[in-house]
Steps between C-alpha positions, in 0.01 A plus 500: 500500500607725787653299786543647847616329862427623833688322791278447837635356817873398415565396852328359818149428597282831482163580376547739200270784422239492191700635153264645276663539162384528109480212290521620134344295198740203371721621821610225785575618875676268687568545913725275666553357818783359662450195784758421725447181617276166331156385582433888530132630435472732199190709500392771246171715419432708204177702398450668181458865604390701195429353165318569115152403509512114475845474492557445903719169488861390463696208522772430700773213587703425783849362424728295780860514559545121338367591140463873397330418177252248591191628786419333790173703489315641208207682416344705264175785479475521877391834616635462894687178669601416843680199570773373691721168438804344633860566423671197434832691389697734675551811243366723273142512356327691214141589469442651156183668423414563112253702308332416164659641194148570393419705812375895437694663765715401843377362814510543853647236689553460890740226586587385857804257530598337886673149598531370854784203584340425808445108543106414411409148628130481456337275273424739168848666552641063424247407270540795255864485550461111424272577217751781320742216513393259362363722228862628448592096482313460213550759312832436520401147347290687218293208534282712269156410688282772399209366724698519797661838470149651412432291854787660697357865357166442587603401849736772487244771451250362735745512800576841386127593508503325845786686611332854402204412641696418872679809461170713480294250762828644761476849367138474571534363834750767602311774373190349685689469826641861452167676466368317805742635712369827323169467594594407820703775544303777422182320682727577843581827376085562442481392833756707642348821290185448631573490845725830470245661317230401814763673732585741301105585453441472894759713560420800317100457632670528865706808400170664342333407806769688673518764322145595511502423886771757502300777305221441714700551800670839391211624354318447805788706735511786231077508589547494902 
């Protein structure tokens, strides 16, 4: 098994720029992120570029500064993923993304890592952060409550779906708002056009007029 890292963002609160890279069969990428403060909020995207026929999903973990061996998010055979959650430890985190062994050929994978430290005091921001630990407290109980886990990841993945489905309604709305000013724009600009193209029409049926007034006038001396 080929293992490669890529480091993203080792300092300060930036947006980074989509990596595409090539995930290999039985091969695990891993990108990591460094936070520099707690209660930060971690947000990543990936999208499977390029893949073998029917072969267009990996899985992928995200490991936390307090355990590097155990996840604090897992999944497997997703093709894309966009989901953000809060940092409750200042440090370094992994995201590792892994093909099949059984895969025909590499994939194409685009992979956009950001954080942002600033203080987030509305109501999802507490209750997911509220949520992640108290998952975190019982895992560190290893109550071993299957139900409950398969609870927290159901929950999990709906608030993830949630959160996509924000992300696009404000994409939507921006892009909305953006081509309205479009239309609105180039509606004055018809208007403007039309009104230069009247004068500019007016004014060349004066000049023929005075031209041909003109002719008539010369031609009529050059008779006399």
């Amino acid at each position: 098994m080929r293992l490669s890292t890529v480091l993203l963002l080792s300092a300060g609160v930036a947006a980074a720029t989509p990596v595409t890279f090539e995930l290999l069969p039985g091969a695990e990428e891993c990108f990591y992120t460094l936070t520099s403060d707690t209660d930060c909020e971690v947000t990543y995207y990936f999208s499977v570029e390029d893949a073998p026929r029917g072969e267009d999903r990996v899985g992928y973990a995200v490991y936390g500064p307090r355990n590097a061996h155990s996840p604090i998010i897992e999944r497997s055979a997703e093709r894309s993923g966009e989901w953000a959650f809060t940092a409750d430890d200042k440090g370094e985190y992994r995201f590792c993304f892994k093909g099949a062994a059984g895969d025909r050929g590499a994939k194409t994978v685009a992979v956009e890592l950001k954080y942002d430290c600033q203080r987030n005091d509305d109501a999802r921001s507490r209750n997911r952060a509220d949520r992640r630990k108290l998952r975190n407290l019982r895992e560190a109980k290893d109550d071993g409550d299957e139900m409950q886990r398969s609870l927290d990841d159901s929950v999990d993945r709906i608030e993830r779906q949630l959160h996509v489905l924000e992300r696009d309604m404000e994409y939507y709305i921006t892009r909305n708002g953006r081509n309205h000013l479009t239309v609105r724009s180039t509606e004055s600009r018809i208007g403007w056009f039309s009104l230069y193209g009247i004068l500019v029409i007016v004014g060349m049926s004066a000049g023929q007029i005075l031209l041909l007034q003109w002719l008539f006038t010369q031609s009529r001396k050059h008779k006399v």
